[in-house]
N, C-alpha and C positions, 0 to 999 in steps of 0.2 A: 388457785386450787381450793381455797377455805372455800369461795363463795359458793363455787361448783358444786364443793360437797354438800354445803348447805342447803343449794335448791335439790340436789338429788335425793340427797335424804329425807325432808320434807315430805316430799311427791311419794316416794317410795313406802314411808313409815305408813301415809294413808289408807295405798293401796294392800300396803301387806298388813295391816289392822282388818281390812273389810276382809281380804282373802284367809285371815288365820279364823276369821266369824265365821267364812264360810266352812271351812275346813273341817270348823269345832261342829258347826249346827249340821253336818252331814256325816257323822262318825258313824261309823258301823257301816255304812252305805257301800254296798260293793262295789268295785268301780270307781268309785269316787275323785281317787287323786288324776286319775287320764280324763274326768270327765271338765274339773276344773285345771288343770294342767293346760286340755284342749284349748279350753276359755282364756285363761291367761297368754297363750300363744297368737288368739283371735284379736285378743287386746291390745297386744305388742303391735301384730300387723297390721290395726286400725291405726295407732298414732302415728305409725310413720307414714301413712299413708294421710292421714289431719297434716302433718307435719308439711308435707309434699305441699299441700294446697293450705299451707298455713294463710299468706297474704291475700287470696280471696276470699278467703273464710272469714277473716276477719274483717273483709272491706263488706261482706255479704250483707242482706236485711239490714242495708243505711247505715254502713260499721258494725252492726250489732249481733255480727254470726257467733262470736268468738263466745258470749253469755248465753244467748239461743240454744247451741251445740253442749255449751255444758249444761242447761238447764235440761235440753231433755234427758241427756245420758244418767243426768241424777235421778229424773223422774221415772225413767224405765229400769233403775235401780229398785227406786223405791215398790214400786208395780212387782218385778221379780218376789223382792224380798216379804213381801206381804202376801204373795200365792204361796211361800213356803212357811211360812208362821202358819198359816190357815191350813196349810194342808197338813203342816206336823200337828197341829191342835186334835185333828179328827182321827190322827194312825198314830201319834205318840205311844201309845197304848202296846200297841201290835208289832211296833217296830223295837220299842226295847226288847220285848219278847222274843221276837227274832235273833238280834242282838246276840242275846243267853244262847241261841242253840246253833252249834258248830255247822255249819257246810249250806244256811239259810239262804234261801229262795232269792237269785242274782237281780230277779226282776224286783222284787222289793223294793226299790231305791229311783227307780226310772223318773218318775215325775218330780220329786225334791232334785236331781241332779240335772233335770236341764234347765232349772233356774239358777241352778248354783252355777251352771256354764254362764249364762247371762250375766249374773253380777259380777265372775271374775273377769269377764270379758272386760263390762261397762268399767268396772275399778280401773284396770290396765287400760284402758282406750283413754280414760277422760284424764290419769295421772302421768302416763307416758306422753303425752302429746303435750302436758304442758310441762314438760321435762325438757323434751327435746326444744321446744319454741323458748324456751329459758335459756338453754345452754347456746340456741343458736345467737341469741339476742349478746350472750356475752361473747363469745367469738367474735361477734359484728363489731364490737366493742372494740377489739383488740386484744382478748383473751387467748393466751397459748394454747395450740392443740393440746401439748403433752398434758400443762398442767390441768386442763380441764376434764381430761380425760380420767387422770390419777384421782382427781377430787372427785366425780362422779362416779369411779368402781367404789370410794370410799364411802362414799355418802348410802349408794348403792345395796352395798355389803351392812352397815350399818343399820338401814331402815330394815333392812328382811330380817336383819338379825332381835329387833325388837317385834316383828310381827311371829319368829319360830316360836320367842317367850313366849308373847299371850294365848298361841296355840297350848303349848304344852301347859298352860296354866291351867286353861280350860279343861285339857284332859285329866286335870285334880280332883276334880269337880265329880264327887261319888254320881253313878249312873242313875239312881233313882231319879237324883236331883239334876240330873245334866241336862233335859230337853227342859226344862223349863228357866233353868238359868240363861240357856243360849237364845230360849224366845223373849225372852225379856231384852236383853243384850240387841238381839235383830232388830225389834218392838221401836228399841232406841236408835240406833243405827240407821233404821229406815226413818224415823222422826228427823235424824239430825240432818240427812241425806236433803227428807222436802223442805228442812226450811232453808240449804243451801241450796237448795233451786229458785227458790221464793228472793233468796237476793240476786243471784244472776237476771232475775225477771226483774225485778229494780234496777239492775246496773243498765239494763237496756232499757228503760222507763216503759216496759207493759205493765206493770205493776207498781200502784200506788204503796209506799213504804208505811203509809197507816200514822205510824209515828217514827220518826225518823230516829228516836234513839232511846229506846224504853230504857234501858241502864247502863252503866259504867263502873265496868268492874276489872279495866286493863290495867290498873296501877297493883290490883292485888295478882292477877292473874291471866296474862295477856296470850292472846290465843298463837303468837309469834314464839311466845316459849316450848319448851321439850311437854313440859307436863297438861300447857293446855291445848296443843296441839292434840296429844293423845285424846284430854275429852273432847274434843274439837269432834274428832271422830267419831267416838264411844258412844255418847252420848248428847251427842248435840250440842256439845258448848260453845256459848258467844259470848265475849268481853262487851259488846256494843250491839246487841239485836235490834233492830228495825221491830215496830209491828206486826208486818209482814211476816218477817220470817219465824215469830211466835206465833202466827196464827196457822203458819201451815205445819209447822211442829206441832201444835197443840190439835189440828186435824185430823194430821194422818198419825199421830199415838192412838186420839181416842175411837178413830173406824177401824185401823187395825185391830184395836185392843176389842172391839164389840165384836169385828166376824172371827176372830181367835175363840170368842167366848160360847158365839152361837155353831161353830162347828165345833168346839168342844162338849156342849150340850147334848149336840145331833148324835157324836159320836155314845157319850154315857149311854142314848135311849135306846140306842141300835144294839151294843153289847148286855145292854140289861133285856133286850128280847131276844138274843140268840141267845143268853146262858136260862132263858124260860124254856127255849126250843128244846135245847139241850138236856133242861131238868125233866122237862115233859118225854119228850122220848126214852132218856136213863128208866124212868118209872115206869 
């Protein structure tokens, strides 16, 4: 039963970490919760469906489906998550604004919420499939239905219940300051996403590891524990990084963080000549 609950938990705290980012960084968004809802249901129905075809999956591309399959799901995370920084960078502005006035405009939100379907999808599809290919692995084992069952509603219950926290944290967070804490937040999250793509591409050797062990930092804080799992997530933390997987963190931080800056720009120039339109015609 502990063990069960342990892989459950694990899996689940990750996924419900990305989905409470998501949650946070789509607030006010009408619609919002059936649009990631939707996604988290797409997600479910993809693992078990990975699950179904676990064994050729993994015999697939010379063994090497099984790192493939979560490499790309990370990297079309990442993709998602970086059309929504970029696209909140240039209507941040406009969408608090909305925000503030009761009964605001349903379509507002349309383009931020079908990425935010994608991510919640990709979180559930790549953390439920390796739930269920864990629990079946202990069953194979010799693991009791019951107890695995009881250990994984626990485990279950447990990880959602740390990802309600970090929602409700997020919504502490005064609203001036809210879209820019949460891009910061995504900023990282999509960073720590590609450089755990960048090692599943070394677990399959398409990818030179550069240096096979830039530092060692498991004796202080090891990514197997409760608090560095958490940054695990958060913010990309490795006890043991590869080169590799610092080079694609350190990537996709600073492209994200430049077209944030330059639709941020685009956006200031565009409202500093409507409110010229607007002075000119007032007069």
């Amino acid at each position: 039963m502990l063990g069960s609950a342990i892989v459950v938990f694990r899996e689940t705290l990750e996924a419900a970490l990305i989905i409470a980012i998501v949650m946070g960084a789509s607030r006010g968004i009408a619609a919002r919760g059936r649009w990631i809802a939707g996604g988290m249901a797409l997600g479910v129905a993809g693992a078990l469906l990975v699950a179904l075809f676990a064994g050729a999956l993994a015999q697939a591309v010379e063994g090497r489906g099984q790192e493939l399959f979560n490499a790309g799901v990370l990297l079309a995370a990442v993709g998602m998550l970086a059309w929504h920084n970029v696209w909140m960078s240039s209507h941040a502005r406009s969408h608090v604004a909305q925000m503030r006035q009761v009964g605001h405009d349903v379509r507002a939100g349309l383009k931020p919420l079908s990425t935010m379907l994608a991510v919640a999808a990709l979180a559930v599809l790549r953390e439920g499939a390796e739930t269920v290919l864990f629990l079946y692995g202990m069953w194979a084992g010799g693991g009791g239905r019951a107890e695995l069952a009881l250990g994984g509603v626990a485990g279950l219950i447990a990880g959602a219940l740390v990802g309600v926290l970090l929602y409700f944290g997020l919504l502490r967070i005064p609203l001036r300051h809210f879209f820019t804490a949460t891009g910061v937040i995504v900023l990282l999250l999509a960073s720590g996403l590609a450089a755990a793509a960048a090692g599943f591409l070394t677990q399959a050797d398409l990818l030179p590891p550069i240096v096979e062990q830039v530092w060692d930092t498991s004796g202080l804080l090891s990514v197997e524990s409760f608090p560095g799992r958490v940054l695990q997530v958060l913010v990309g933390y490795r006890d043991r990084p590869t080169g590799a997987e610092l080079l694609f963190y350190a990537v996709t931080f600073i492209t994200i963080s430049a077209l944030m800056r330059i639709a941020g720009l685009r956006a200031a120039a565009r409202n500093a000549i409507s409110g010229e339109k607007r002075h000119v015609a007032a007069s």
